[in-house]
N, C-alpha and C positions, 0 to 999 in steps of 0.2 A: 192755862190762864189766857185770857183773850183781855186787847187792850181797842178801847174805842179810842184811834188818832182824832178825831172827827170834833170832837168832845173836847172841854177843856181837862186836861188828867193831872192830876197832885204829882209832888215828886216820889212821894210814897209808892204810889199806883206802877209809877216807872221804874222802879227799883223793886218790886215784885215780880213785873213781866221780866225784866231781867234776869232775877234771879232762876225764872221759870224757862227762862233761855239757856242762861249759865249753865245750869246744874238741874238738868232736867230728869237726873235719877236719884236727885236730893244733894243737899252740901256735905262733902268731902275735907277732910282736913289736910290742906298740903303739907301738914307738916309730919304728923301722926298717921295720917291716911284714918282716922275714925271717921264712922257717918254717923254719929249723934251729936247735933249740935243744940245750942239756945238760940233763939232768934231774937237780938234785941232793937233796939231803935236805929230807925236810918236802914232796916234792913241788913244788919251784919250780925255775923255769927261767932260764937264762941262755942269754938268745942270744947266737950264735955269731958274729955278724957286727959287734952292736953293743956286748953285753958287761952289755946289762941283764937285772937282774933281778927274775923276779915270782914270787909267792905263786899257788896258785891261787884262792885265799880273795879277792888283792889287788882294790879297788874292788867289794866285795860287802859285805852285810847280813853276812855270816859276819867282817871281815876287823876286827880290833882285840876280836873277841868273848872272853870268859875262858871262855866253855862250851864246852866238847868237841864237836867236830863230830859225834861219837855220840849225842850228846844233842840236837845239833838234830835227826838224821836221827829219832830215834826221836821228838821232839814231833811233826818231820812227818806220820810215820807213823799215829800217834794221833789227832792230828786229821782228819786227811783221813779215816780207818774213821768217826769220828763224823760227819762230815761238818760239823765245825765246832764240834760243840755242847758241847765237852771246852770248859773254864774254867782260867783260868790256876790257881788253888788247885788241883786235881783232876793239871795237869802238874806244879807244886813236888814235890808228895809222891810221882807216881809215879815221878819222875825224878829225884827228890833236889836237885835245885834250892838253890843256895845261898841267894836270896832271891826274894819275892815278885814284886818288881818285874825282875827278869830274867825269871821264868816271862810277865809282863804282858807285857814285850817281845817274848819269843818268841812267845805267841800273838799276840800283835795282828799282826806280819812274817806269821803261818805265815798267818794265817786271811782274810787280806785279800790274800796269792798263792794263798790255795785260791781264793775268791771270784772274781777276774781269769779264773785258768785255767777254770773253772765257763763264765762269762759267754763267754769264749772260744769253747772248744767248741763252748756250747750256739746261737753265731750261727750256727756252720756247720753243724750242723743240732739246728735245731728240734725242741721235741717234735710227737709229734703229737696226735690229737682227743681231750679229757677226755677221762676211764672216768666214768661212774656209779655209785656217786651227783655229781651237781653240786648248790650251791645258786644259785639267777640272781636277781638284783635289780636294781631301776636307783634310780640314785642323781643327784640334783643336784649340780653344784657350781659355784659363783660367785667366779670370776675377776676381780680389778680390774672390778669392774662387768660382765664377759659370765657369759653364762649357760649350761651344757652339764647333760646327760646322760649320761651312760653307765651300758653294760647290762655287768653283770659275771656270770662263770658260774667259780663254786670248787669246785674238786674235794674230795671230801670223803674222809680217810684215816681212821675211824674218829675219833677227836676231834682228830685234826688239820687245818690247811690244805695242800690239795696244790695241783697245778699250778692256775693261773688267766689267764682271755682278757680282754681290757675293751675297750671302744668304743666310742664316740659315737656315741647315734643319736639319733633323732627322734620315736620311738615307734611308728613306722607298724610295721603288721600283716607287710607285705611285708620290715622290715628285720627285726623277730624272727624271721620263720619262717626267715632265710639266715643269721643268729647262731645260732640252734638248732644246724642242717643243717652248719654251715661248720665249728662248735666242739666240737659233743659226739657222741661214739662211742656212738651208739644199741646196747646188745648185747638180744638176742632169750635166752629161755628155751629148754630143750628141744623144749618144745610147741609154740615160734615164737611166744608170747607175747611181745613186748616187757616187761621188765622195769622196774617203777616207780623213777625215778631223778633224775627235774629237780623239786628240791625250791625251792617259789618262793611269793609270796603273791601275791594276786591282780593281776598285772600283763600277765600274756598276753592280748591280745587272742585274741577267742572262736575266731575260723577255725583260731589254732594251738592251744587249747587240747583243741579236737575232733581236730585232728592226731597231738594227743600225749597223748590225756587218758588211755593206760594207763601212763602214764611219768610224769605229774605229781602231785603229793604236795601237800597243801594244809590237812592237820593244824596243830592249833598248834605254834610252830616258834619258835626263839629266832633263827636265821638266824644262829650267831657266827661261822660263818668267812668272810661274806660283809662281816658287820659289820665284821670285824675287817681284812679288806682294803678295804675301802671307805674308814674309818680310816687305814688308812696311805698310803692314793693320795690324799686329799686332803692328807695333809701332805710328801708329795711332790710332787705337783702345785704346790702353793703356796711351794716351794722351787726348781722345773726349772722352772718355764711360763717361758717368752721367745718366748711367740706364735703356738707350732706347738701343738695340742692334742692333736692324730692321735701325733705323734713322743712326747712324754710316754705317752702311752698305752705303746704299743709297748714304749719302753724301760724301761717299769716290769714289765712284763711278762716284758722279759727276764733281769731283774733278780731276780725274785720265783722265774720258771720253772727258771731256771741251778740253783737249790740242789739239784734232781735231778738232776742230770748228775753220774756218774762220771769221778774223775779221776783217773790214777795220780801214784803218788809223784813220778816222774822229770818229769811236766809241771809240777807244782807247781813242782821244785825249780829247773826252766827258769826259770820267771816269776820266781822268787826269784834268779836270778843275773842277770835282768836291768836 
């Protein structure tokens, strides 16, 4: 069943596509486990064998809600196009919201099943290698007494932060130049120039900076999007560490990366019913 958001849609209509969500191999009796049921008004069902009866809303985020399932389906809708960045004020007023604090509820449910399905996804596949511009730094950070590195490489969206890699390394010459190689999409100009794009301050040892030196940038630089996730992997880091340094690494990364992954409405609305 396909539901036009677009459209204004009855609550009936919403409570169908749900159910076409729900229980998409037909309704199940949780109590009996029978798959014959009656379909009566509202969309709920009463099986036939054992004589109970459910909501399709029953044991969901939606089920005791006062809001129109319209109205969730369209905050859905709205946040998932932003990609999140919609504020509970901005859903009250476009959605008439009775109060503040329902619009905060709703977001926080929508935005944290967008975020799941995001992270979802994005395990099963990966992005792949930065685009350029990157900024790369390497950073300290001291653990309950241990001591690490890692080499960070942020993609740069004009003044935003885009996708980013991190690692632990050691500094040798031979692990940058396979960070470089491993992580960042080298693109070439017309004329086969390499275009200028690993924006970094003086940390590249020399072998790779003659590797790369028509790609490297070394103007004065403020570095904030590098700053600014280096910033927040330490204050995760210092919240996740239980020992594995490599696994923190990794899963902040995919944490960070996931927010570009497209998601449709219907996967959202999965993780929300479950």
């Amino acid at each position: 069943m396909e539901l036009n958001l677009s459209m204004n849609t009855s609550d009936y209509e919403c409570r169908e596509y749900l159910a076409s969500i729900r229980w998409k191999n037909g309704f199940t009796c949780p109590r009996c486990g029978c798959a014959e049921a009656w379909e009566t008004k509202e969309v709920k069902y009463k099986c036939k064998k054992c004589g109970y009866k459910m909501s399709v809303t029953a044991g969901t985020i939606f089920q005791d809600s006062h809001t129109p399932l319209e109205k969730w389906f369209a905050a859905i809708d709205l946040i998932n196009a932003s990609n999140g960045i919609i504020t509970a004020s901005f859903l009250q007023n476009k959605l008439k919201l009775g109060s503040n604090r329902t619009a905060q509820r709703m977001t926080h449910f929508i935005k944290r099943a967008l975020v799941r399905t995001q992270i979802r996804k994005y395990r099963r596949a990966p992005a792949e290698m930065l685009n350029l511009p990157v900024e790369i730094d390497v950073i300290p950070i001291v653990i309950t007494r241990e001591h690490f590195f890692v080499i960070t490489a942020v993609e740069k969206l004009g003044n935003r932060t885009g996708r980013i890699q991190i690692k632990q390394t050691d500094n040798s010459p031979q692990e940058f130049a396979d960070f470089i190689r491993n992580t960042i999409k080298v693109n070439t100009s017309q004329n086969g120039q390499k275009k200028i794009g690993i924006i970094c301050p003086k940390i590249l040892p020399s072998e790779i900076r003659e590797e790369y030196n028509q790609l490297i940038k070394n103007s004065r630089y403020a570095y904030n999007a590098s700053k600014n996730v280096s910033s927040k992997f330490k204050k995760y880091i210092s919240e996740r560490y239980h020992g594995n340094f490599d696994v923190c690494c990794k899963n902040f990364c995919i944490t960070q990366n996931a927010r570009f992954t497209s998601v449709s409405f219907e996967e959202i609305l999965e993780i929300m019913l479950k």
